[in-house]
N, C-alpha and C positions, 0 to 999 in steps of 0.2 A: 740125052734126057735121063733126069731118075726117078722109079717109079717110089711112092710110097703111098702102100694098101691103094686105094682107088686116083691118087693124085699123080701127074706128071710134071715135075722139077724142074726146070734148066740145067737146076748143079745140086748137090748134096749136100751142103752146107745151112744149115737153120741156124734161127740165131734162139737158144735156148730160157727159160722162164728166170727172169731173173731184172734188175732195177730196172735194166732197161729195156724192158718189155712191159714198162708197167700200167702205162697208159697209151691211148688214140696216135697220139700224134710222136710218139716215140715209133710205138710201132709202124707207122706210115714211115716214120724215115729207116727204118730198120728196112723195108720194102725197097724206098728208095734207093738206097748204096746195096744193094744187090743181096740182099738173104731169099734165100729160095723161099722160106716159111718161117713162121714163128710160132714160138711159145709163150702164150701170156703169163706174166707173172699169175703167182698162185692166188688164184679166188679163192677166195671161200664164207664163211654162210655171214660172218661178222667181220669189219675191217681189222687189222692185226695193228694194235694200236702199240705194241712193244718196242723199247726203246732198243734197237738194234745197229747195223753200220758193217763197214767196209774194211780194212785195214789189209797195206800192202807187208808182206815177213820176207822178204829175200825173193825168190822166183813164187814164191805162195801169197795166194791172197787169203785172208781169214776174215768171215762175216758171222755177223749173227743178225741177217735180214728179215727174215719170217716171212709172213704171207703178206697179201697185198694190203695195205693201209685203206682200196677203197672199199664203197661197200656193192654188193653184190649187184641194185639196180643200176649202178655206175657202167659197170663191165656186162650187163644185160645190154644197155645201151652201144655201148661199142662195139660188143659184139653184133648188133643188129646191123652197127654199122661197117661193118668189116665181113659182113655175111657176100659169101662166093668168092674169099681171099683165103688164100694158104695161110690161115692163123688155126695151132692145135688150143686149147684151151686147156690150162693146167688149175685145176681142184684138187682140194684139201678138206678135210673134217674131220671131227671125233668121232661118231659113228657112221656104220653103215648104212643107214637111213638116211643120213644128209649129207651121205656120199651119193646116193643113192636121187634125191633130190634137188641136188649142186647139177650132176651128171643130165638130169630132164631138162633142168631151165637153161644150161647153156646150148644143150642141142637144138632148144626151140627156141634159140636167138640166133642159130645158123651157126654155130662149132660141129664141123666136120667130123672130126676127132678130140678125143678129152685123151687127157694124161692125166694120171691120178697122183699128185704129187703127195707118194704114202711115205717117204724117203726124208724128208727137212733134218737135219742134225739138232738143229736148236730150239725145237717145240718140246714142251715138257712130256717128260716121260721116257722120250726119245723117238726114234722113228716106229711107227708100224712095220715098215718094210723087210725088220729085222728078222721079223718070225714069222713063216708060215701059218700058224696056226692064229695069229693076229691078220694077218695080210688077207685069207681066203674070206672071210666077212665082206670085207669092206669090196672087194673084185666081184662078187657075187653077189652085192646088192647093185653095184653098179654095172654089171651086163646085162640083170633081169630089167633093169630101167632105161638102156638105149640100145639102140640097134646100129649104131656106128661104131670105127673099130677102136678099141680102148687100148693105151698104152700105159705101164705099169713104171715109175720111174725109182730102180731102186739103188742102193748103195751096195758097190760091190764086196764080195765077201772075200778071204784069202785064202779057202782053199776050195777047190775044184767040184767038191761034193757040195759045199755051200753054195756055190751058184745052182750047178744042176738043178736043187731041192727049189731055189726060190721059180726058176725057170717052170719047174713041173707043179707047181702051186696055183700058177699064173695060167699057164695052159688048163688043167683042171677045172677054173673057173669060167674058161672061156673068154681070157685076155688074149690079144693077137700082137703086141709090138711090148720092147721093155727098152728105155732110155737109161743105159748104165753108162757111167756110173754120179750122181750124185756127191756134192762136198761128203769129203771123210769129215770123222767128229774128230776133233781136234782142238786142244786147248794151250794158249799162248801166256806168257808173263812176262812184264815189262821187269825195268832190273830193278826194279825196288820188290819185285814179286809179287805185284799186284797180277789177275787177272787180265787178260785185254781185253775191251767192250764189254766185260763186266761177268765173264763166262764163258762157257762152252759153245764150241759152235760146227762152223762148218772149213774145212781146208781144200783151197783148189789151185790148176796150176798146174806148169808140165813137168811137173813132179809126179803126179798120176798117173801120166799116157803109157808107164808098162804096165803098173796096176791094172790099168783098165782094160789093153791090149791082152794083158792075161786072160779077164774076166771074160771078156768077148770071146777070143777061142774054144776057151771051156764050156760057152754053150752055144756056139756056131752052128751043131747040128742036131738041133732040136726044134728046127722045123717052127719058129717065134721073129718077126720082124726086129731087128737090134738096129736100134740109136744110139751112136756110140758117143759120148763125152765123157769132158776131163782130159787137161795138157794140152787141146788142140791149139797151136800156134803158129800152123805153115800147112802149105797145100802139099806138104810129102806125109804131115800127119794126118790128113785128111785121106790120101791114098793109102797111107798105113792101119788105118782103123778101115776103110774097104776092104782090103786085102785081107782080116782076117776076121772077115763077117758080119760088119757094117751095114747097113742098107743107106744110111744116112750119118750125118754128126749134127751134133748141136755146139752152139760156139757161145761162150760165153768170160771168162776168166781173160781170156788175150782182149775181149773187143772192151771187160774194164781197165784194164792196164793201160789198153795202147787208144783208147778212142773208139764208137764205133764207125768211125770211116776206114778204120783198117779191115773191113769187112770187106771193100773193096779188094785191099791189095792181096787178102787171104784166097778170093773168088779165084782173083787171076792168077794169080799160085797155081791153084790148082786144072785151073783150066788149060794152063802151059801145059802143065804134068799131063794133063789125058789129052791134049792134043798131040802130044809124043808116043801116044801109041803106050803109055803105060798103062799095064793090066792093073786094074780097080777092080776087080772081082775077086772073090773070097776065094782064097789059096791055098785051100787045106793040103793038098797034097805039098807044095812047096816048104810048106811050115813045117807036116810031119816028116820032113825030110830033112828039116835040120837037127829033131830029135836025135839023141847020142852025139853029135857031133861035137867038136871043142868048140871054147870060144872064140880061140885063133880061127878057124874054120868060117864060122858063122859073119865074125867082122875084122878080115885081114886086116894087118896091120902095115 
């Protein structure tokens, strides 16, 4: 079993906010082929009427989806009807106030936990998640307004003191979980050098998973719930992202590429793995032990 903040798991795998999490009956089957929990696409206070999309770049997927298209009594409903199921609810808004009010009306339609989706690559302006001093508003309007535990979803930074700072922002306000890392912003051009989907947006794909792996170590012990995404595409990356401080993954970029019934064959991936006695537990001391070593060392050849 795995535990997350008051809930007990089967397996560690969610399936993360994203197309297909977007409505009832998506997520019922997302339940069905084996996700331990999920993420709803991001709510928020109006539907997200912008014209956005998918596109596959080599091992990268690039979107520019936004928030959810429906509107908020929609997903009040579903959530009433998904109330006592492992679904986090993922909110969005411009201010803290209707972060703040996004955060009451889903709890009292039965969302467990909210994740504050302060992270999107492709909303104007760009993300809140970027800056402390943006981010502590909006986390501090929304813990004065629930009392369940809040997870903060943000975009990892690249270097070491840039995570810590977002981490210690997050705690300050009295956030208890953060789901790193978030599409990178990223912009593509087709060869006539046009834009693709029309702008900037979001990059995901297991092109991330050291990116992220980074990210994760560097605040592993700070004492904060980590959901680790980004790159996940097999049940060795799923033990790889436990091993260096994980609680959970959220899956999303492999189940659009490959279908989400490959959620199945991800589960049992991973379920082989720990039923072999492989240690999923965060391995600080194994990691720090490969510090100084060469890379011959690290991955014999």
């Amino acid at each position: 079993m795995t535990n997350l903040f008051h809930w007990q798991l089967p397996h560690p795998v969610i399936a993360s906010s994203s197309p297909l999490t977007a409505h009832l009956r998506a997520i019922h089957h997302l339940f069905a082929i084996g996700a331990a929990a999920v993420v709803t696409k991001t709510i928020s206070m109006q539907p997200d009427m912008r014209t956005g999309g998918c596109i596959r770049y080599g091992e990268l997927l690039f979107n520019r989806d936004g928030y959810s298209r429906r509107t908020l009594s929609e997903w009040e409903a579903d959530l009433e009807t998904l109330r006592g199921q492992k679904v986090i609810a993922n909110i969005a808004a411009d201010t803290p106030e209707d972060v703040a009010n996004l955060a009451r009306r889903v709890v009292s339609k039965g969302a467990e936990i909210v994740e504050l989706g302060l992270s999107c690559p492709s909303v104007e302006g760009g993300p809140i998640c970027i800056s402390p001093d943006k981010l502590g508003p909006f986390c501090r309007a929304a813990r004065k307004a629930v009392d369940v535990p809040l997870i903060v979803k943000l975009i990892l930074q690249t270097s070491t003191a840039g995570n810590r700072a977002m981490i210690s922002c997050l705690k300050n306000e009295g956030i208890n979980g953060v789901s790193i890392s978030d599409t990178l912003p990223g912009l593509l051009l087709d060869v006539h050098g046009n834009m693709m989907l029309g702008g900037s947006g979001g990059i995901s794909g297991s092109p991330l998973k050291p990116l992220v792996l980074k990210s994760i170590y560097d605040i592993a012990d700070m004492n904060v719930v980590i959901l680790g995404m980004g790159g996940i595409s097999s049940g060795q990356d799923v033990v790889d992202y436990l091993r260096v401080g994980a609680s959970v993954v959220q899956v999303c970029s492999f189940l659009m590429r490959n279908g989400v019934q490959a959620m199945e064959n991800l589960v049992q991936e991973y379920r082989s793995l720990a039923s072999k006695n492989i240690s999923c537990e965060a391995a600080q001391p194994k990691l720090c032990a490969l510090q100084g070593a060469s890379y011959s060392d690290a991955n014999p050849i």
